[in-house]
C-alpha positions in Angstrom: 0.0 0.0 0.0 2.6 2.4 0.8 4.2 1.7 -3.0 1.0 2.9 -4.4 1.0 6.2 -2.3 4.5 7.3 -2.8 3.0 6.0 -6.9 0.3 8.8 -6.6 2.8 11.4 -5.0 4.9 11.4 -8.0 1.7 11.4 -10.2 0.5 14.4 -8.3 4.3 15.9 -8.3 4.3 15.4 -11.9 1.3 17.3 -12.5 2.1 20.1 -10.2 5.6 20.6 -11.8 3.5 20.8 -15.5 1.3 23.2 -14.0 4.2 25.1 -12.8 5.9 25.0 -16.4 2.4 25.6 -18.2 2.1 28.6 -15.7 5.6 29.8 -16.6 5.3 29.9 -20.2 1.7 31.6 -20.1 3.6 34.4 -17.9 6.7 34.6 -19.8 4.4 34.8 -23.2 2.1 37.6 -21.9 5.4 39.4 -20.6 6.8 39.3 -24.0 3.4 40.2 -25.9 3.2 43.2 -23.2 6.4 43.8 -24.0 6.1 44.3 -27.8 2.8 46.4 -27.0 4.3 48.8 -24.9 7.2 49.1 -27.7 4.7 50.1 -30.6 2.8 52.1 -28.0 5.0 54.4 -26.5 6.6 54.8 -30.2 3.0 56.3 -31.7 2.4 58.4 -28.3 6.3 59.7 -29.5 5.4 59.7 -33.2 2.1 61.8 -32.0 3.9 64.3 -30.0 6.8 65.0 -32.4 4.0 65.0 -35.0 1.7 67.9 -33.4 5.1 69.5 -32.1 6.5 69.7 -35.5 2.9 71.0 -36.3 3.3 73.9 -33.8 7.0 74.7 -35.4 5.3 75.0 -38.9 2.5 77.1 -37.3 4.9 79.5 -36.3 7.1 79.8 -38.9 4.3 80.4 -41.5 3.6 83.3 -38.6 6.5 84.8 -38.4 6.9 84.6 -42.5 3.9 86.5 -42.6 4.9 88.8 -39.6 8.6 89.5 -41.2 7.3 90.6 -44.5 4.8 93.9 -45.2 2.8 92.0 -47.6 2.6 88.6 -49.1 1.7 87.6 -52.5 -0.7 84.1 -53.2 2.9 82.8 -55.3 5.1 83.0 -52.6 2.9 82.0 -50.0 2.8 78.9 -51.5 6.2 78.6 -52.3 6.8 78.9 -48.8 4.3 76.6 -47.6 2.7 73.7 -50.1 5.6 71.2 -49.9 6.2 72.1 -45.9 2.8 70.9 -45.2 2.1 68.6 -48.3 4.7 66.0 -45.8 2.5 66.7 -42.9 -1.1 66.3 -43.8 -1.7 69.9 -43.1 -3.0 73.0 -45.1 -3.0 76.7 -44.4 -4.8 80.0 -45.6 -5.6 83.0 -44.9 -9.0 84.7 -44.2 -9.9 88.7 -44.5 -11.6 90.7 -42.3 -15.0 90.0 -43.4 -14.0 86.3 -43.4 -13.5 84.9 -47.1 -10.8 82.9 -48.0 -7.9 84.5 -49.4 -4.7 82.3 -49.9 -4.8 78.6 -50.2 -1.3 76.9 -49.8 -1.8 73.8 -51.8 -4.7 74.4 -54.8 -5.4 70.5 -54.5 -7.1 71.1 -51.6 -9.2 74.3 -52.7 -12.2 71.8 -53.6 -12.7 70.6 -50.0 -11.9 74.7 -48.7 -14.7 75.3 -51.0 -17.1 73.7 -48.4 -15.8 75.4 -45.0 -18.0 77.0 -42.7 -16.8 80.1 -41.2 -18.3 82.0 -38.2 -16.8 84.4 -35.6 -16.9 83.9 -31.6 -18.5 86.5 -29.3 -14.3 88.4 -29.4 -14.6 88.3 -33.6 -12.0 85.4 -33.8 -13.3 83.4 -36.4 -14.4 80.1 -35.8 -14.0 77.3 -39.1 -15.7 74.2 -39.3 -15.3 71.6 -41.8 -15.8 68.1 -41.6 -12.6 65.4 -41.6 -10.4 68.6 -40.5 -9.1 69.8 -37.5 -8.4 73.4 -37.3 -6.4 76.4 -35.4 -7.1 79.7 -36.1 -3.8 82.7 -35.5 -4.0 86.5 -35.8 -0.8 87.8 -38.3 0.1 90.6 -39.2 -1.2 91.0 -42.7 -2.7 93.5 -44.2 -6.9 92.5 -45.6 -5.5 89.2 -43.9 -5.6 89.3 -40.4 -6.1 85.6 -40.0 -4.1 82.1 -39.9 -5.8 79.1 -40.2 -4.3 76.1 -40.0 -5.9 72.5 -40.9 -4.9 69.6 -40.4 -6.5 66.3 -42.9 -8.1 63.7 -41.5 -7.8 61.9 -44.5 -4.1 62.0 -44.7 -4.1 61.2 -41.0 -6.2 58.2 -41.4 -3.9 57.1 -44.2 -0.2 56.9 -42.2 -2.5 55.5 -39.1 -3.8 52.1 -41.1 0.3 51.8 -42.2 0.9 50.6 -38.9 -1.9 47.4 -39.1 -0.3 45.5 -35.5 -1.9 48.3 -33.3 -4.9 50.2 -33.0 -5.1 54.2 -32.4 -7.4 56.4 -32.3 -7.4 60.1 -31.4 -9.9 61.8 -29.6 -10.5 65.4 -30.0 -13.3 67.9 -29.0 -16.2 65.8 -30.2 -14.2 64.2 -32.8 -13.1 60.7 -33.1 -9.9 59.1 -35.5 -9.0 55.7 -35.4 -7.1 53.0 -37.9 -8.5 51.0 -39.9 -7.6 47.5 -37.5 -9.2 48.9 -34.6 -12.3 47.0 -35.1 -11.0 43.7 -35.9 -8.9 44.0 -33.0 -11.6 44.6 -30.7 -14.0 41.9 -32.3 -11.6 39.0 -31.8 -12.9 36.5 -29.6 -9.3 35.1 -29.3 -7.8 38.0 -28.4 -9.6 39.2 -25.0 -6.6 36.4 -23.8 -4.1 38.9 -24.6 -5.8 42.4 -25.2 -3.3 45.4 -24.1 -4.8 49.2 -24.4 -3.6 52.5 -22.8 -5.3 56.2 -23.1 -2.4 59.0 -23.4 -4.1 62.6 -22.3 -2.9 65.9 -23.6 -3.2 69.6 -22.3 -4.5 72.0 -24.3 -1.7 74.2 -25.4 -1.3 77.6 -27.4 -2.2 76.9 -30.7 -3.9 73.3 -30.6 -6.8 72.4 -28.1 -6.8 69.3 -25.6 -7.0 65.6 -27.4 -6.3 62.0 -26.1 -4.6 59.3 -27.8 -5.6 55.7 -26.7 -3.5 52.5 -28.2 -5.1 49.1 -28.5 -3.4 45.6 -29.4 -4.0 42.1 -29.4 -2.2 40.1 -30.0 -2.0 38.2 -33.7 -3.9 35.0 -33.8 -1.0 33.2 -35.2 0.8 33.6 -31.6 -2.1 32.6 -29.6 -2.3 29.1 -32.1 1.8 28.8 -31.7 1.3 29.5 -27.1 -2.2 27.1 -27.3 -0.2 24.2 -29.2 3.1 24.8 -26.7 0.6 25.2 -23.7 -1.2 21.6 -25.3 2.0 20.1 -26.0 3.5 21.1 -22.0 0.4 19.6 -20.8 0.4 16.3 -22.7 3.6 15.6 -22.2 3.6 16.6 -18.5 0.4 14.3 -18.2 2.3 11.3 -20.2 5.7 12.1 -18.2 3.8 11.9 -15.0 1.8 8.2 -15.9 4.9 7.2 -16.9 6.7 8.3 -13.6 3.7 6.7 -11.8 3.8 3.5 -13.1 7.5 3.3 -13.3 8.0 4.3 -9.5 5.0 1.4 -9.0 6.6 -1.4 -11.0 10.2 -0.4 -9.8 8.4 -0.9 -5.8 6.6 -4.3 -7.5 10.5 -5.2 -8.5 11.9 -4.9 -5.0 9.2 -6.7 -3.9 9.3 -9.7 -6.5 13.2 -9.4 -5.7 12.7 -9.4 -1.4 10.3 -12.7 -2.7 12.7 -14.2 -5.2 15.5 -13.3 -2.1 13.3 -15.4 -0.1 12.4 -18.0 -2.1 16.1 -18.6 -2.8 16.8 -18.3 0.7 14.0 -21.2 1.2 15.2 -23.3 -0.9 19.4 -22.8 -0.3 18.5 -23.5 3.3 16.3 -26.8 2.0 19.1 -27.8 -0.2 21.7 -27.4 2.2 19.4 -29.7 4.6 19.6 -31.8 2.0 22.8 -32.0 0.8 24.4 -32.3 4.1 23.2 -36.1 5.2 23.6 -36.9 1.0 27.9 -35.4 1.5 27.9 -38.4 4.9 25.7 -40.7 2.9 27.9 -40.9 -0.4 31.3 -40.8 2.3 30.6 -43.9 4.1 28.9 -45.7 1.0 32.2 -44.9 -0.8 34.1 -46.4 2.1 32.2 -49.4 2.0 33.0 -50.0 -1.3 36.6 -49.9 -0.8 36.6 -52.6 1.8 38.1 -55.5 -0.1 36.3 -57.9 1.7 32.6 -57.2 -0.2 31.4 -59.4 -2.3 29.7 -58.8 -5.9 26.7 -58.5 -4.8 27.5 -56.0 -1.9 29.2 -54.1 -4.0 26.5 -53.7 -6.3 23.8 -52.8 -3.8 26.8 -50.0 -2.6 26.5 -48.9 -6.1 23.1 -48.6 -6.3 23.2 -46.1 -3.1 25.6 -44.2 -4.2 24.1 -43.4 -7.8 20.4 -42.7 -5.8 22.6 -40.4 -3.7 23.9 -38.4 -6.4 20.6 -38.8 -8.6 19.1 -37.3 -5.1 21.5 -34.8 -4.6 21.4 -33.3 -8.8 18.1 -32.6 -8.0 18.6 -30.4 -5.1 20.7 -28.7 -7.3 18.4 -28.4 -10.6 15.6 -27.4 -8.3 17.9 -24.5 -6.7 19.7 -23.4 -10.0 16.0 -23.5 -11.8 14.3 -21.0 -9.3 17.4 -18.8 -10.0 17.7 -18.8 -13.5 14.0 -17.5 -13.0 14.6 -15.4 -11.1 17.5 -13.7 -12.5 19.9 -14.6 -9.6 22.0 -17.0 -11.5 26.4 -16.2 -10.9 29.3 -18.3 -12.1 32.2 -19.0 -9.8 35.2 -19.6 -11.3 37.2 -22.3 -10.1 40.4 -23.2 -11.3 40.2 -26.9 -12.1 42.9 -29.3 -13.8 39.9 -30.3 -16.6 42.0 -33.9 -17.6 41.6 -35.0 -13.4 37.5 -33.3 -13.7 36.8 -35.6 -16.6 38.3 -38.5 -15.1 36.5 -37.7 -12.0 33.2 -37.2 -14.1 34.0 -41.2 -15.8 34.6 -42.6 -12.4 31.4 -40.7 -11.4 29.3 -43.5 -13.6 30.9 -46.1 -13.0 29.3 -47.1 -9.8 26.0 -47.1 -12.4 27.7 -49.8 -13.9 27.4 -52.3 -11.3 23.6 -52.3 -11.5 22.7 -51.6 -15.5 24.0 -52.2 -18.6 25.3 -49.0 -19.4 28.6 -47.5 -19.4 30.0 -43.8 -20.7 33.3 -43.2 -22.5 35.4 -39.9 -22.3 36.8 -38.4 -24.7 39.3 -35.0 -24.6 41.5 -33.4 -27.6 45.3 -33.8 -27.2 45.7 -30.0 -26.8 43.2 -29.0 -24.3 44.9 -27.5 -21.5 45.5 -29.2 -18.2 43.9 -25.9 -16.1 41.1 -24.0 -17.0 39.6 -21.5 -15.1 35.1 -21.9 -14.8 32.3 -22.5 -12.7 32.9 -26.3 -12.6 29.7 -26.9 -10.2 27.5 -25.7 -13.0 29.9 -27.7 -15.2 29.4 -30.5 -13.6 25.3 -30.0 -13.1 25.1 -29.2 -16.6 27.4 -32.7 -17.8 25.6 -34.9 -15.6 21.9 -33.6 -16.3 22.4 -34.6 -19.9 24.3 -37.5 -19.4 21.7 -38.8 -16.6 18.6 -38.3 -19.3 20.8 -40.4 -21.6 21.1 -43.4 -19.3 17.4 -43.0 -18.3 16.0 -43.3 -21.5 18.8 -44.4 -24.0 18.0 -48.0 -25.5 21.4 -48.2 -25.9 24.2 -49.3 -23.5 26.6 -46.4 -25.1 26.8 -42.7 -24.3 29.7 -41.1 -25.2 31.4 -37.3 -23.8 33.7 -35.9 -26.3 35.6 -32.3 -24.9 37.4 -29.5 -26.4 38.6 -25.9 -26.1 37.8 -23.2 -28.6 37.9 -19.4 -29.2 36.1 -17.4 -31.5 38.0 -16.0 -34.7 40.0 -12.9 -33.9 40.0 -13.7 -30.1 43.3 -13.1 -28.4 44.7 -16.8 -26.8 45.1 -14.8 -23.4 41.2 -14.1 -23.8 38.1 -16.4 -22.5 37.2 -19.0 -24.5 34.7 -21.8 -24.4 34.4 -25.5 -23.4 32.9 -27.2 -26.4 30.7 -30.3 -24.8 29.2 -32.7 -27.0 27.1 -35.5 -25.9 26.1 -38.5 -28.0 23.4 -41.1 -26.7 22.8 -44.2 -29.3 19.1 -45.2 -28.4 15.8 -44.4 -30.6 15.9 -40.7 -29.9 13.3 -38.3 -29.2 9.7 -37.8 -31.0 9.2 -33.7 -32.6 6.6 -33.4 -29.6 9.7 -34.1 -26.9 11.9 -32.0 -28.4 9.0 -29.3 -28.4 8.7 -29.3 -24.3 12.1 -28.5 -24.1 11.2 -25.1 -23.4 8.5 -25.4 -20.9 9.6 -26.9 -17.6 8.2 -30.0 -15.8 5.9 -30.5 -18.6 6.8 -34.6 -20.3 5.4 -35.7 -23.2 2.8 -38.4 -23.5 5.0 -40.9 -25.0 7.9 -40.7 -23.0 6.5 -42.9 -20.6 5.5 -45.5 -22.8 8.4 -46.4 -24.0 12.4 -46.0 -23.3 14.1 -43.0 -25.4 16.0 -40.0 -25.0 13.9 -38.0 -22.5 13.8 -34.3 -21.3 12.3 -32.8 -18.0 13.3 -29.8 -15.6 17.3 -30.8 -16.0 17.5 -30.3 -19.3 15.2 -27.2 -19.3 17.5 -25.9 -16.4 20.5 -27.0 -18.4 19.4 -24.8 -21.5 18.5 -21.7 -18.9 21.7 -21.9 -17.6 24.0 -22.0 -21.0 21.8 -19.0 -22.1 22.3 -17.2 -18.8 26.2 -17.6 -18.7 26.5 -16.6 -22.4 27.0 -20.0 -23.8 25.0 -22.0 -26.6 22.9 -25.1 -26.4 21.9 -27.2 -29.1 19.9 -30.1 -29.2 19.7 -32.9 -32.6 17.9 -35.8 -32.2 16.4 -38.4 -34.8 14.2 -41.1 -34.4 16.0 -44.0 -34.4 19.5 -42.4 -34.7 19.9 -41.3 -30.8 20.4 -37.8 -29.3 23.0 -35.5 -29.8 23.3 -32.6 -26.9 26.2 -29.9 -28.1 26.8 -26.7 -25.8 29.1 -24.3 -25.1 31.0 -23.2 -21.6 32.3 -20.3 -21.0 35.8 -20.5 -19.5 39.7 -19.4 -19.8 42.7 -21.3 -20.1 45.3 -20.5 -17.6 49.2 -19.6 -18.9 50.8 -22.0 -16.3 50.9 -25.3 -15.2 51.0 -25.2 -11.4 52.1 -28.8 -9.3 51.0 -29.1 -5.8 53.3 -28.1 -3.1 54.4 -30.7 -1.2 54.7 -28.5 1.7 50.7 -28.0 2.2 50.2 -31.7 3.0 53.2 -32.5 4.7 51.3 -31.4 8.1 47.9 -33.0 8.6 44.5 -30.5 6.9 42.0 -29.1 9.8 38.7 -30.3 9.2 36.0 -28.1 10.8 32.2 -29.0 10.8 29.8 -29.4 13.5 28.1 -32.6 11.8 30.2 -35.7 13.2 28.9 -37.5 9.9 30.2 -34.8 7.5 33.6 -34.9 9.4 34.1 -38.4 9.5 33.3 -38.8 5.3 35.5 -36.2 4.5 38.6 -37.8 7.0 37.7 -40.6 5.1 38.2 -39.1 1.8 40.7 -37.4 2.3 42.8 -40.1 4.2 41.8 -42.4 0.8 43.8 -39.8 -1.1 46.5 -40.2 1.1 46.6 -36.6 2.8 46.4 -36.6 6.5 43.5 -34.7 8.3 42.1 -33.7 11.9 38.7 -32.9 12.7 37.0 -30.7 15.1 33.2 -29.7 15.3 33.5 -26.7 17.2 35.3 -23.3 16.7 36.7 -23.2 20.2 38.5 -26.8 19.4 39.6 -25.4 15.7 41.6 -22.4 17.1 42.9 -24.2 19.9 44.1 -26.6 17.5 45.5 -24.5 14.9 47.6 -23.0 17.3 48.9 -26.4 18.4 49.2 -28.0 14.9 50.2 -25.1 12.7 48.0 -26.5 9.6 49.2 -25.3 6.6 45.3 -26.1 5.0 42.1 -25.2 6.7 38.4 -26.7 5.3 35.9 -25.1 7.4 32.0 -26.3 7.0 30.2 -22.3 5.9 27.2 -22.8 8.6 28.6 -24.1 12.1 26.6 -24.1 15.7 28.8 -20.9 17.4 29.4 -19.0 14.0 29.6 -19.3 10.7 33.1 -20.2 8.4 34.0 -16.9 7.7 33.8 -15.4 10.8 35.9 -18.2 12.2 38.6 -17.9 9.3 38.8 -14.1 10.3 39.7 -15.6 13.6 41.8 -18.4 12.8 43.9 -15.5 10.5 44.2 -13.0 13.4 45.5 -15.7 15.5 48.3 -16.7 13.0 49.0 -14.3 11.1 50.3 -17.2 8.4 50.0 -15.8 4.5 51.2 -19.0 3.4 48.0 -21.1 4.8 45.5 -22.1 2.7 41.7 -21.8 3.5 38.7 -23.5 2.4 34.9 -23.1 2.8 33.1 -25.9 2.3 28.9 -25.5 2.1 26.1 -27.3 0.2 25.2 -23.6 -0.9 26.7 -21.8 -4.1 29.1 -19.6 -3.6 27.1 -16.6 -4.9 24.7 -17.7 -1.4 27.5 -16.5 0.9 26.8 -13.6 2.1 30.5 -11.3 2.2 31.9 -13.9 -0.1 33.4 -10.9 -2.0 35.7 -9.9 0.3 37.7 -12.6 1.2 39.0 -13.6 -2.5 41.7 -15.8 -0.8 39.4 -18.1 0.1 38.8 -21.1 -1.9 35.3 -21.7 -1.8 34.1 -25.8 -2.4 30.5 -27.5 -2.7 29.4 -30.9 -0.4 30.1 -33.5 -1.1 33.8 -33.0 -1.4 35.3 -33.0 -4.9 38.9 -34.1 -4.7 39.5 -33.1 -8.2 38.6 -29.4 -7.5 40.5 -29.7 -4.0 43.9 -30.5 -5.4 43.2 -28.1 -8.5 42.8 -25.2 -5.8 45.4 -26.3 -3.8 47.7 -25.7 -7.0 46.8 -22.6 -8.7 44.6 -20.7 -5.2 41.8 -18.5 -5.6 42.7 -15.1 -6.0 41.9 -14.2 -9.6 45.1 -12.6 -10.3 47.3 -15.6 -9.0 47.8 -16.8 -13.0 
């Protein structure tokens, strides 16, 4: 439950952190379209005052040119004024006393003069009215002309006004309104009341021109409101999609940890169940092995011993499938390399199946090229699993009393010799071999085909499957031929790497008897046994108090401790046993029915040699030559 609220808080996160972003863009957007408004507004009001200003400058100098001269003819009062005002808008003549129109400056605009409307105020100042014209009327010094008017067109007003089509102005004077000619669709767009930007600019009456306003509208073009409405729509869609996806990832990543804590403790389950296990099937394969090295046993004894010892190890491969399965499944799958002297592992593997021999018909040969390399470094428990799964199915179901294991080294083309290469391991059964529908289950896990029962063949089940997981897993390949009535062929590749040197075992390390740890007497006694078959002395202890006491009294140059002991665990206690010698030269095993990847710290202590029950000898002396740190070779 709380996995799906911290879910919803980064939902709700997410949405708040669009909303912030949506927000910041709408702000920024109406800061810049403010922005560009106040630019083309405060340039008309500018534009409006240097215009009317540069009206009052012409006003008086058409003044004073009538004040600085005694009388002025029609010619050169428009020589003097039709192009100076033609570039404003503005015309100007003069009026008499009994108000008629005297001098015109530009004739093109005599026709709409024609249509003035002249009247005098209660102090004789004339008053002119004409429509689409603003007017100021001067006294000057002129005689039969005593009057100045100056107009200014609306008409030519209106024209430099619609130039500027991004803004709307419009002047207000007396009871007189101008505006542009975009003023009306600006006002009339729906869209636009989003961004709509207007200011009204009042000025005084002054000496010649009478008080007017000047109001500036803009909104803004409906192309940016499309471009800020897709980038707001875009902000928000993604933010939405951003934040499901950040909800559901923050849910599946808290469903992963807790499929991982399952898997963890599934594994755990089971390690713990196959180390139950494994533990009375390590004394159980010791003392049948003794038993069949008494010389006294007859044929038949001998067989029966066989029997056990092949249920043992039939017993104990699937305590192993069943653990390396639920890994592979769950992803947890490591390799271990081990450094192994791969001529002594085969032999090991052929002696392995021999014991099957005393009680069936069956029998496996082993075969190894001339140049394969005496040590390779790999994961030989996996090795071994994976060998003996495929070799087991063939003896099951085979019809035939022949299965044959042929070995090899290879590298890929191009590959360096000092790089990894691969174990190339090629099975060969002789019996009917296996139906399409048996081939076909290979892939799906305690699942058996109908007909595998009914009669004897090259079979499949959960150790094959686990087999294939595993080759996939570690990189390898794993290929599987087989043709009714011409047997089974199983070909797969290991990954591995051949070591430079060829180490030989130190005399020195066995000279002085090996301490045996483990708190199960049964354990200890098989391995004494084994070990003492092998012809290297050992002492055995079940408790950690006994093992450093004895330590300090024999001086062991190799240690095997058992990994899960009453007072502590095998670590823990090699930690103690190296604090107490301070020996670099001793050697120091862990022995445990777990993997090595189940030890918890097995990291940090890479001079440890770590071994699987039951005992392998092979691997022992292998380790015993070339040691475990990865950089020894």
């Amino acid at each position: 439950m709380i996995y799906n609220r911290v879910a919803c808080l980064c939902f709700i996160l997410g949405l708040f952190i669009t909303l912030v972003i949506m927000l910041t863009e709408w702000e920024h957007s109406n800061y810049e379209f403010e922005e560009v408004y106040n630019k083309q507004s405060t340039a008309v009001m500018h534009s409006s005052e240097d215009m009317f200003f540069q009206h009052k400058i012409l006003i008086d100098s058409i003044q004073s040119f009538f004040n600085a001269s005694e009388t002025v003819s029609l010619g050169e009062f428009q020589i003097f004024t039709k192009e100076l005002l033609k570039m404003k808008s503005a015309v100007a003549l003069t009026l008499s006393s009994d108000m008629k129109v005297k001098y015109i400056s530009d004739p093109d605009f005599k026709n709409d003069i024609d249509n003035i409307h002249l009247s005098t105020d209660f102090n004789g100042m004339p008053l002119v009215a004409l429509p689409r014209y603003s007017f100021m009327t001067l006294a000057i010094d002129e005689p039969n002309m005593p009057y100045l008017v100056y107009a200014i067109s609306h008409q030519r007003m209106q024209e430099r006004m619609d130039k500027d089509s991004s803004i709307c102005i419009s002047y207000h004077h007396e009871d007189q309104v101008m505006e542009s000619a975009n003023c009306q669709a600006i006002r009339s767009g729906f869209l636009f009341s989003w961004f709509y930007y207007s200011d009204v600019v009042y000025f005084p009456a002054t000496e010649h021109f009478s008080a007017y306003s000047l109001k500036t509208e803009y909104a803004v073009p409906t192309r940016e409101v499309i471009r800020l409405s897709l980038i707001l729509f875009m902000t928000a869609f993604l933010g939405l999609a951003c934040s499901i996806l950040w909800f559901f990832k923050v849910r599946n990543t808290s469903l992963m940890k807790e499929v991982k804590i399952e898997n963890r403790s599934k594994i755990a389950l089971l390690s713990s169940i196959n180390h139950e296990i494994r533990t009375p099937i390590n004394a159980l394969v010791g003392y049948s092995q003794q038993l069949r090295d008494e010389a006294h046993l007859t044929a038949s004894q001998s067989s029966i011993i066989g029997k056990m010892i092949w249920s043992a190890n039939l017993l104990n491969s699937v305590a192993e499938n069943t653990l390396n399965y639920s890994k592979a499944e769950t992803g947890t799958l490591e390799l271990n390399s081990d450094r192994v002297n791969i001529r002594d592992y085969l032999n090991n593997i052929e002696q392995y199946y021999q014991s099957f021999s005393y009680s069936a018909d069956k029998y496996l040969v082993v075969n190894y090229s001339d140049d394969l390399a005496n040590f390779l470094e790999l994961d030989s428990a996996k090795l071994f699993q994976l060998i003996t799964n495929i070799i087991n199915n063939a003896f099951k179901y085979s019809t035939e009393s022949r299965i044959e294991l042929h070995v090899d080294y290879v590298q890929d083309k191009g590959v360096c010799q000092s790089q990894p290469g691969f174990l190339r391991v090629y099975i060969r059964d002789f019996g009917e071999g296996m139906t399409k529908q048996a081939k076909g289950v290979l892939d799906r896990p305690f699942i058996q085909a109908d007909n595998l029962i009914a009669q004897p063949q090259s079979g499949i089940g959960l150790g094959l499957y686990t087999c294939k997981r595993i080759v996939s897993l570690i990189g390898g390949r794993f290929r599987l031929s087989s043709c009714r009535g011409n047997g089974t062929k199983v070909l797969f590749r290991f990954p591995c790497r051949r070591l430079t040197k060829n180490p030989q075992l130190s005399k020195a390390l066995i000279e002085k008897p090996v301490l045996l740890v483990d708190d199960n007497r049964f354990n200890l006694e098989a391995a004494k046994a084994l070990l003492a078959k092998n012809q290297i002395a050992a002492v055995g202890v079940d408790t950690a108090s006994e093992a450093l006491a004895l330590q300090a009294e024999l001086q062991p140059k190799v240690v095997i401790v058992d990994y899960r002991l009453a007072e502590t665990d095998g670590l823990s206690l090699i930690r103690q046993m190296k604090l107490a010698c301070n020996d670099s030269s001793v050697r120091y095993f862990i022995l445990s029915a777990n993997d090595k990847s189940e030890i918890l710290d097995h990291h940090l202590y890479s001079d440890v040699c770590f071994l699987q029950k039951p005992l392998n000898m092979g691997l022992f002396r292998s380790q015993l030559m070339t040691g475990c740190c990865p950089n020894c070779m």
